[in-house]
N, C-alpha and C positions, 0 to 999 in steps of 0.2 A: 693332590700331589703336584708338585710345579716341576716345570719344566728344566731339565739341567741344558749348560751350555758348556759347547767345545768351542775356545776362540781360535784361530790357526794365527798364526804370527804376521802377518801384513793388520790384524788388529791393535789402533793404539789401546798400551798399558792404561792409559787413563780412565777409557771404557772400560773397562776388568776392574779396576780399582773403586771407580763407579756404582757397579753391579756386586759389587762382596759390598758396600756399604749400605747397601736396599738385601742382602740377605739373599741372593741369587746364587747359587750354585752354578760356580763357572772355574773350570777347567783348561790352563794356557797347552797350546801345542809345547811352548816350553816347556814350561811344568814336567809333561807328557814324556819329555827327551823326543820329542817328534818336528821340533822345528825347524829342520832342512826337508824335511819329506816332501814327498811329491803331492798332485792335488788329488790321487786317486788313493793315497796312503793314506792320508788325512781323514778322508770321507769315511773311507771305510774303518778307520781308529775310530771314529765319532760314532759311528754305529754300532761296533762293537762295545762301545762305554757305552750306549743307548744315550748318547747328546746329540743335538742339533748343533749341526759345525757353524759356525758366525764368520762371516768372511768377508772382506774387502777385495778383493783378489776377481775381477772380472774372470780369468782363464778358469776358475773353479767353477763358473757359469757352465763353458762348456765340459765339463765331466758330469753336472747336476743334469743336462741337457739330456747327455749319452745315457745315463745312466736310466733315467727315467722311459728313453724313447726305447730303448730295449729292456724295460722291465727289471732291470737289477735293483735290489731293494736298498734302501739308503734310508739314513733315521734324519734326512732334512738339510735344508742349508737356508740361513738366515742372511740374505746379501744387501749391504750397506757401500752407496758408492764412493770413493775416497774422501768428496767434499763434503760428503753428510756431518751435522756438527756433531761432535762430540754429545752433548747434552741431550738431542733429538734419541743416538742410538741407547743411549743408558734410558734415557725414559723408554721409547719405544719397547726393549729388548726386558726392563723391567714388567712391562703388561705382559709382554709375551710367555713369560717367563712364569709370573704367578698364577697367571688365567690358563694358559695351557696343559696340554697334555702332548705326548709325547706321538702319539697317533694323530694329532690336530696338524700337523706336521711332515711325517712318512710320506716320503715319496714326492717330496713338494720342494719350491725354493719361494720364498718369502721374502718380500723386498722392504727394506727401509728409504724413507722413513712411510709410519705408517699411514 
């Protein structure tokens, strides 16, 4: 079973576009109607769909931080820094995506590129 992805909106469309062309299950915060939300709204949308949130967004760092150091459950966050190329995150987010599972994940923040 592969791993779905929740993108939050500071991710470029290009990477989404990317990833539905490799057959990735990926899910925009737009899409969602969730793209003003907060980073604590997000996380927790992402884990209630059981996706791994995709984020650009440093400050989502610290809620993945908080969240883990007080044991609050969270289905992951996959963090890519703004300058990462494009190319790097679709491959990268591709392995992760087919090889994974969704437990490989929980409770973790996972950095690109890989």
């Amino acid at each position: 079973m592969s791993l779905a992805l929740y993108m939050d909106q500071h991710v470029p469309r290009a990477i989404t576009v990317g990833l539905r062309l490799r057959d990735v299950d990926v899910l925009t915060a737009f899409e969602d109607g969730a793209s003003d939300a907060s980073d604590q709204v997000l996380l927790d949308r992402a884990t209630a769909l059981d996706r791994v949130l995709v984020s650009q967004d440093a400050d989502l760092l610290a809620e993945a931080a908080h969240r883990h150091a007080a044991d609050i459950p969270f289905s992951g966050v996959i963090y890519a820094h703004q300058h990462t190329p494009v190319g790097a995150c679709v491959r990268d987010l591709e392995v992760i995506a087919k090889a994974g599972e969704l437990a490989d994940l929980r409770h973790q923040v996972l950095f690109l590129p890989l």
